[in-house]
N, C-alpha and C positions, 0 to 999 in steps of 0.2 A: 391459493392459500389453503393449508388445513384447515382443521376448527376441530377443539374439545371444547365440551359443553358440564360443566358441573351443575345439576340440577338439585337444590336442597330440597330434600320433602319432608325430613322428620326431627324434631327439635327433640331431645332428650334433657335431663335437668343438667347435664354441664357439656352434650355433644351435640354435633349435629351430623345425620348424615344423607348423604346425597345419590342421585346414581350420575354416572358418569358414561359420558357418548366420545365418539369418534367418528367424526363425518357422518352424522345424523344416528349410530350404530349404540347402541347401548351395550357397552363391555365390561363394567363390573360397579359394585359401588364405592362411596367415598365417605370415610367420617374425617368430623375435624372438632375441633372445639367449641363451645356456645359462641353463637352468633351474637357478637355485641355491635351498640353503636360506635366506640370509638376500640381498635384493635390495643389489643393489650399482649407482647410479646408471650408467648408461650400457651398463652391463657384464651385466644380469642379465635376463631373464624375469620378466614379472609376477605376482605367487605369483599360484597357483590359487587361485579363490574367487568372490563375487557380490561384482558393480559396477555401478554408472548411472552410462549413458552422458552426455553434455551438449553444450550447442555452446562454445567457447570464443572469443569475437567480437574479443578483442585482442591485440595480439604480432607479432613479425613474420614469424612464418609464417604467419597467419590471413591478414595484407596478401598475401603470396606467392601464398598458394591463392586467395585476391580475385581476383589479380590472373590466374594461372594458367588457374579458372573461374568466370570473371563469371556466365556461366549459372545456376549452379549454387549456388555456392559462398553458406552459411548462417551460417559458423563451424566451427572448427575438431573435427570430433566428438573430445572429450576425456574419456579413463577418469578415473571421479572413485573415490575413495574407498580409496584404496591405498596404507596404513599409511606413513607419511614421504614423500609421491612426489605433485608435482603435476603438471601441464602434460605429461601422458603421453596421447599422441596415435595416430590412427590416420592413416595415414597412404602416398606410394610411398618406395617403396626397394627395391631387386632382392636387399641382401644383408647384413650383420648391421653392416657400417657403416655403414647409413645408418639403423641405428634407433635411435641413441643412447635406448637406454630403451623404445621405445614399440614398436606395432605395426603392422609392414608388410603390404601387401596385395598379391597377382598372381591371375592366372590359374592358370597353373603353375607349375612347381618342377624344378629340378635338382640333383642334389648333385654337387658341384664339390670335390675334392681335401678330401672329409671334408665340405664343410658344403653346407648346403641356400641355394642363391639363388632367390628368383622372377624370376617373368617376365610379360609384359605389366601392370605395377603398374598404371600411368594407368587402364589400362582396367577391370581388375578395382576401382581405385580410386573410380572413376564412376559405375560401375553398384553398387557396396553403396554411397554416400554416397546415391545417387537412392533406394533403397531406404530408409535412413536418415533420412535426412530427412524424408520424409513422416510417419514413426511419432513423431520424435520432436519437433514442432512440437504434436502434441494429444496424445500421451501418455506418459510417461515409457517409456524401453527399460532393461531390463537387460541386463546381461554375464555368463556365467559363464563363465570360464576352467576346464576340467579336464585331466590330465594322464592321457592313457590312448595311452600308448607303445606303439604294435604289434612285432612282430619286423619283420624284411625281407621276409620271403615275404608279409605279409597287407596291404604296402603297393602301392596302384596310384595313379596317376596319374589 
């Protein structure tokens, strides 16, 4: 079995972002929305916990990404299994509007007037799908989400 690993380190006033691993591998980071206790569509971070990953082949962001990376493109990799919540994606976006729910990908990170936006999405987006997809075509991946929040000083870039 695979395994991605989202690890939260940094809570911003309405984001949170994360780095993100591939079989122990750290490949780029993750923002998503403030981390609450109970999730609130659009609005919230996906609780912490274990999920399998999937492809989701219809909709019309799946046409978009088709269309975006013919290359490439398998279906949409979609977090399954997340009490009330479907069609929660991975996916670009530089910053907590663009993740109506789901999880963004970059290279880096800035925090900008309280909250964390990434940077170079596309890119860091292409290379974890490439990674991605090869594992999850013969064998099921999981996800686990954990929340382990640093202070400021023990965060680096």
């Amino acid at each position: 079995m695979g395994k991605m690993l989202v690890k939260r380190i940094r809570q911003g006033n309405n984001s949170t972002l994360s780095k993100i691993y591939v079989d122990d591998v750290l490949l780029c980071y993750g923002l998503e929305d403030a981390v609450r206790e109970m999730k609130i569509k659009g609005e919230t971070a996906i609780p912490a916990g274990r999920y399998r990953l999937t492809f989701n082949t219809y909709g019309a962001m799946n046409a978009r990404y088709k269309r975006k990376f013919p290359e490439i493109h398998q279906g949409m990799v979609e977090i399954k299994g997340i009490p009330n919540y479907s069609y929660v994606y991975m996916h670009i976006g530089n910053n907590i509007g663009d993740t109506a729910g789901c999880l963004l990908v970059g290279e880096s990170w800035e925090l900008i007037e309280g909250d964390y936006e990434l940077r170079k999405s596309k890119k860091a987006y292409v290379s974890l799908y490439k990674r991605l997809i090869g594992k999850m075509v013969i064998k099921v991946v999981s996800l686990e989400i954990r929340n382990e929040m640093l202070d400021s000083e023990k965060v680096s870039k």
